[in-house]
C-alpha positions in Angstrom: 27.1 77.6 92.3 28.1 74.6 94.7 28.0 71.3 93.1 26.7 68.6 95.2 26.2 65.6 93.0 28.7 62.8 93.3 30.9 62.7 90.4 30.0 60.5 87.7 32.4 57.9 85.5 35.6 59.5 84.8 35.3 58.2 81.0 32.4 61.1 80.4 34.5 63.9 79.4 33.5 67.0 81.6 32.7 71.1 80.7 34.2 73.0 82.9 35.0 76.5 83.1 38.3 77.9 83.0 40.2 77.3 86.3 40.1 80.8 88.3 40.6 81.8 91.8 36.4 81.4 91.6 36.5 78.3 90.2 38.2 76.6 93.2 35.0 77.7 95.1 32.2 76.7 92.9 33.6 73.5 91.9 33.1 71.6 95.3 31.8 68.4 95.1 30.2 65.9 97.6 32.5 63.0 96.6 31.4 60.6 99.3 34.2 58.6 100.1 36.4 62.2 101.1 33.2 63.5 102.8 32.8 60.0 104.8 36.8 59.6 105.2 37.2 63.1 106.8 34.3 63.4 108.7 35.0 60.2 110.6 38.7 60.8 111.0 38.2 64.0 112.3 35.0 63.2 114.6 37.4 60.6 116.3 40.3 62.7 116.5 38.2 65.2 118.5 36.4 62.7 120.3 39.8 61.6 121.8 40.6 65.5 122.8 37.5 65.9 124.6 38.1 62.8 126.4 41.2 63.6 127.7 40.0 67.2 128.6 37.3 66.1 130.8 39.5 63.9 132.6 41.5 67.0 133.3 44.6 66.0 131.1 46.5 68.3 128.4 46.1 67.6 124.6 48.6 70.2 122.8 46.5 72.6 120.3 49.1 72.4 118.4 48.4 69.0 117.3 44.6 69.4 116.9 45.6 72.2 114.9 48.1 70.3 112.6 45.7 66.9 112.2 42.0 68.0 112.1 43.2 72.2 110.1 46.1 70.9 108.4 45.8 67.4 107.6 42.4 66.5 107.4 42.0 69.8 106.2 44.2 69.6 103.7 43.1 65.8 102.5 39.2 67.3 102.3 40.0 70.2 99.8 42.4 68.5 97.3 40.1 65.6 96.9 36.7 67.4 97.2 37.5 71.2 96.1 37.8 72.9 93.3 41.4 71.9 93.0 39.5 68.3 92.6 37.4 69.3 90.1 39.9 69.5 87.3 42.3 66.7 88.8 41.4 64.8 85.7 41.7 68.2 83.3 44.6 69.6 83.6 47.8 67.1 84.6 49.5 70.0 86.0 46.4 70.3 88.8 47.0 66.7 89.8 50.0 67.4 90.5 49.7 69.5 92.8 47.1 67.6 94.6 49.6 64.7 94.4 52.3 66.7 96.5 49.5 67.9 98.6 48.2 64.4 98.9 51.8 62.9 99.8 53.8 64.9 101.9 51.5 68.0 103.3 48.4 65.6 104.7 50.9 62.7 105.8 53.6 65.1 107.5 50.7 66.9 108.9 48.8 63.8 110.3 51.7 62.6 111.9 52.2 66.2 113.7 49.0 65.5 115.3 50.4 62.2 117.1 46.9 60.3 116.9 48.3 57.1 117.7 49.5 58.4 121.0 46.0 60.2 121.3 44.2 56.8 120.9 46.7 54.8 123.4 45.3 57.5 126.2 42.2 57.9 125.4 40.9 53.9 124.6 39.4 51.6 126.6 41.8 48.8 127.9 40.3 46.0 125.7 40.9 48.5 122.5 44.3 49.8 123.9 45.4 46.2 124.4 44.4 45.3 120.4 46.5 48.1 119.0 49.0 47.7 121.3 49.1 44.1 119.7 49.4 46.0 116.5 51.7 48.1 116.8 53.9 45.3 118.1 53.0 42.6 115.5 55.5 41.8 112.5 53.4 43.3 109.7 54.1 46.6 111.7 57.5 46.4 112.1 58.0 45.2 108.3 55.6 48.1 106.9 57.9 50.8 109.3 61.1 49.4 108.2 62.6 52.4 107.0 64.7 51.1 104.2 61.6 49.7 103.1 59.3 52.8 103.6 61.6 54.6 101.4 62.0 52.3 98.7 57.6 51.9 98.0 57.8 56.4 98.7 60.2 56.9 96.0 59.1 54.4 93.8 55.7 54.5 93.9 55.4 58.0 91.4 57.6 56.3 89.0 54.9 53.5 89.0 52.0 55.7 89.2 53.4 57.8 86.1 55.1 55.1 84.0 52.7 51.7 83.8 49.4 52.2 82.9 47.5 52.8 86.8 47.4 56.6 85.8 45.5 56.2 82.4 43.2 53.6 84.8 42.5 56.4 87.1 41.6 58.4 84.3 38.6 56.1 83.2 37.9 55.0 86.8 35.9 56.6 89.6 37.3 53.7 92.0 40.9 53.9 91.2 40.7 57.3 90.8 40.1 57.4 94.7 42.1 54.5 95.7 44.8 56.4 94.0 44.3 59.2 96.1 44.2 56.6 99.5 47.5 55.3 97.9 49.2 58.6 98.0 48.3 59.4 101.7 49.2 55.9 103.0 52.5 55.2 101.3 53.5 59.0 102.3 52.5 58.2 106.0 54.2 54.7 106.1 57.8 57.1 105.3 56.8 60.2 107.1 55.7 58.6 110.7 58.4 56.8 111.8 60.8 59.7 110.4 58.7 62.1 112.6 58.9 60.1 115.9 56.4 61.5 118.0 54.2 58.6 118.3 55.4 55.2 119.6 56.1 53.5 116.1 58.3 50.4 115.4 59.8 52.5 113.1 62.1 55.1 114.6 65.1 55.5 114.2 67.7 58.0 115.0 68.5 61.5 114.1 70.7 61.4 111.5 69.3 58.7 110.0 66.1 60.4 109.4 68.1 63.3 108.2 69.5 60.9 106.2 66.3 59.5 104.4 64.9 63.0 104.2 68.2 64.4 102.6 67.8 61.5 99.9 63.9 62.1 98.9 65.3 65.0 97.2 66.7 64.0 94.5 64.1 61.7 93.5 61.5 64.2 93.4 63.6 66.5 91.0 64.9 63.6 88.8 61.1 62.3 88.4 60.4 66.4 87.7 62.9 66.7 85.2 62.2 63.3 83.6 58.0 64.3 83.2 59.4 68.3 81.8 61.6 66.4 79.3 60.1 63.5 78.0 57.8 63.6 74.7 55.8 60.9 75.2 52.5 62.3 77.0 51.3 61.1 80.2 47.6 60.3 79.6 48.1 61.3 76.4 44.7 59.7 74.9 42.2 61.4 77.8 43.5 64.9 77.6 43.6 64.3 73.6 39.8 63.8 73.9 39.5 66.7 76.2 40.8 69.2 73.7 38.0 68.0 70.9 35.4 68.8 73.3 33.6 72.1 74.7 37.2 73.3 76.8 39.2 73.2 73.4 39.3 76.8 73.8 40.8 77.1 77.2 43.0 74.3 77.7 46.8 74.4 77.1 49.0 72.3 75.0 49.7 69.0 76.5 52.9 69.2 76.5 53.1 72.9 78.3 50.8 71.4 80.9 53.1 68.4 81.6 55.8 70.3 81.5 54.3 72.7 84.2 53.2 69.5 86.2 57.0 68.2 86.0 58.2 71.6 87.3 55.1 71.1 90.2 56.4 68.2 91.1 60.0 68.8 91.0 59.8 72.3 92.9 57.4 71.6 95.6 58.5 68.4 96.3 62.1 70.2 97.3 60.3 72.4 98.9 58.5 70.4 101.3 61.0 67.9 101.6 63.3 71.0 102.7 61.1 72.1 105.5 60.7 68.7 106.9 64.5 68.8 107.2 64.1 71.8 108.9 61.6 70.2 111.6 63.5 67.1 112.1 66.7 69.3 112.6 64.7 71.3 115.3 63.6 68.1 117.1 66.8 66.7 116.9 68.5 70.1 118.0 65.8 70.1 121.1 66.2 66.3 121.6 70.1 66.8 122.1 69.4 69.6 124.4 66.9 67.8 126.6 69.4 64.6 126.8 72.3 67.2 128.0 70.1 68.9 130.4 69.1 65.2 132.0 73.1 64.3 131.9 74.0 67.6 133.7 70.9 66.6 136.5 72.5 62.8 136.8 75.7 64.0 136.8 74.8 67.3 139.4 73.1 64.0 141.6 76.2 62.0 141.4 78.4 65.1 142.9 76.0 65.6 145.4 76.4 61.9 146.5 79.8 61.9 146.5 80.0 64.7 148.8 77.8 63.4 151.5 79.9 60.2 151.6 82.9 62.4 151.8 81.3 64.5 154.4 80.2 61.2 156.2 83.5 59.4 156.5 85.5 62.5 157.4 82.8 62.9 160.6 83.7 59.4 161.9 85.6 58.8 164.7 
């Protein structure tokens, strides 16, 4: 059966069944900041498409597709679905909604170019404020890439090592904030590094290539670190999950963080290797684009030349 009541305080220790393909459907919950988040981000999002299709201008589907089915998408079941349910069950499930969290809904989002959306789509006093935003120094020092990079790969370490996990274990608050955290510090890397809409942040090709090639090893040295260690993350909350009613389904906790080390380790290669694959693509098309405008300047140029030969050889 659905399950519509908000979640309560993280610190009463829940009785769930055992996760199953089922499970992930009968596990839904209303959590109301997901539920308000999405429905507000995706009503403006599509908002901003009709707007532009009445006036009689193009919106790609692909980027409606990759923001609202994709991204929101995406952010709506990890933090409200069954996959939510057992965030605080199983570490191995978090992971995965952490990856999910971090690099699908952030490199998704920024596929749908919403910034670009709004800046055609406002009304001039609004255009004109995030204009000024996009322009001001907090924006260009929260795109510096160096920077970007250095709060995307540090962050799990932080998250995993200091005590803000075990806090969003007992927390309904920073249980959610953490999940806010993931999608923002994911976007401040990924958006610039995508460069379709106008941020401060972009760079060049390889460069991006660059900072995408690097992420790699991070994610499996943080994986490998969370398979190998013995001390357990969480330890004391999934220690008082075991004495309760899912004793008799749950899994050792060290198999379970070693599975969520593996999670984390393989899936973020994974991802991090397609986005390498689309920035290569962009770039590939961006260098074919800038040859084909070269050949056109350079097609003019002749043409120019040869009228002003053709004109002086005609005078007298």
């Amino acid at each position: 059966m659905l399950n519509l009541a908000v979640p309560t305080a993280l610190t009463t220790a829940p009785d769930l069944p055992e996760p199953s393909f089922g499970t992930f459907f009968s596990e839904w919950s209303l959590a109301p900041l997901p539920f308000v988040v999405t429905v507000w981000v995706v009503g403006l999002y599509v908002a901003g498409v009709i707007v532009l299709r009445r006036r009689g201008d193009r919106w790609p589907v692909g980027r409606t597709i990759a923001f609202v089915g994709v991204g929101m998408g995406s952010f709506y079941v990890a933090t409200a679905s069954g996959l939510a349910a057992y965030d605080t069950t199983l570490l191995s499930v978090h992971m995965v909604q952490h990856m999910v969290l971090s690099m699908v809904v952030p490199l998704a989002l920024a596929l749908g170019a919403p910034i670009t959306l709004a800046l055609r789509t406002l009304p001039p006093a609004p255009r004109r404020w995030l204009l000024a935003v996009l322009h001001s120094r907090v924006a260009r020092v929260l795109s510096f890439p160096p920077l970007t990079f250095l709060l995307y790969v540090i962050s799990p370490w932080a998250l995993y090592f200091s005590g803000w996990y075990d806090a969003s274990l007992s927390s309904t608050y920073v249980h959610e904030m953490m999940h806010v955290h993931l999608v923002l510090v994911g976007s401040l890397f990924f958006w610039p590094l995508m460069g379709i809409d106008p941020l401060p942040g972009r760079v060049g090709y390889p460069f991006r290539v660059l900072l995408t090639v690097l992420t790699l090893p991070f994610h499996a040295f943080l994986g490998v670190t969370i398979m190998g260690q013995s001390e357990l993350i969480g330890g004391e909350h999934y220690a008082e999950l075991r004495e309760g009613p899912m004793a008799s389904w749950l899994p050792s906790m060290a198999d379970d963080q070693h599975l969520a080390g593996g999670i984390l380790w393989g899936s973020g290669d994974l991802i991090g290797l397609v986005f390498f694959g689309v920035l290569f693509v962009q770039w590939v098309r961006s260098s074919m684009k800038e040859a084909a405008r070269e050949d056109r300047r350079l097609d003019l140029q002749e043409a120019r030349e040869a009228r002003e030969r053709a004109a002086t050889r005609a005078e007298p």
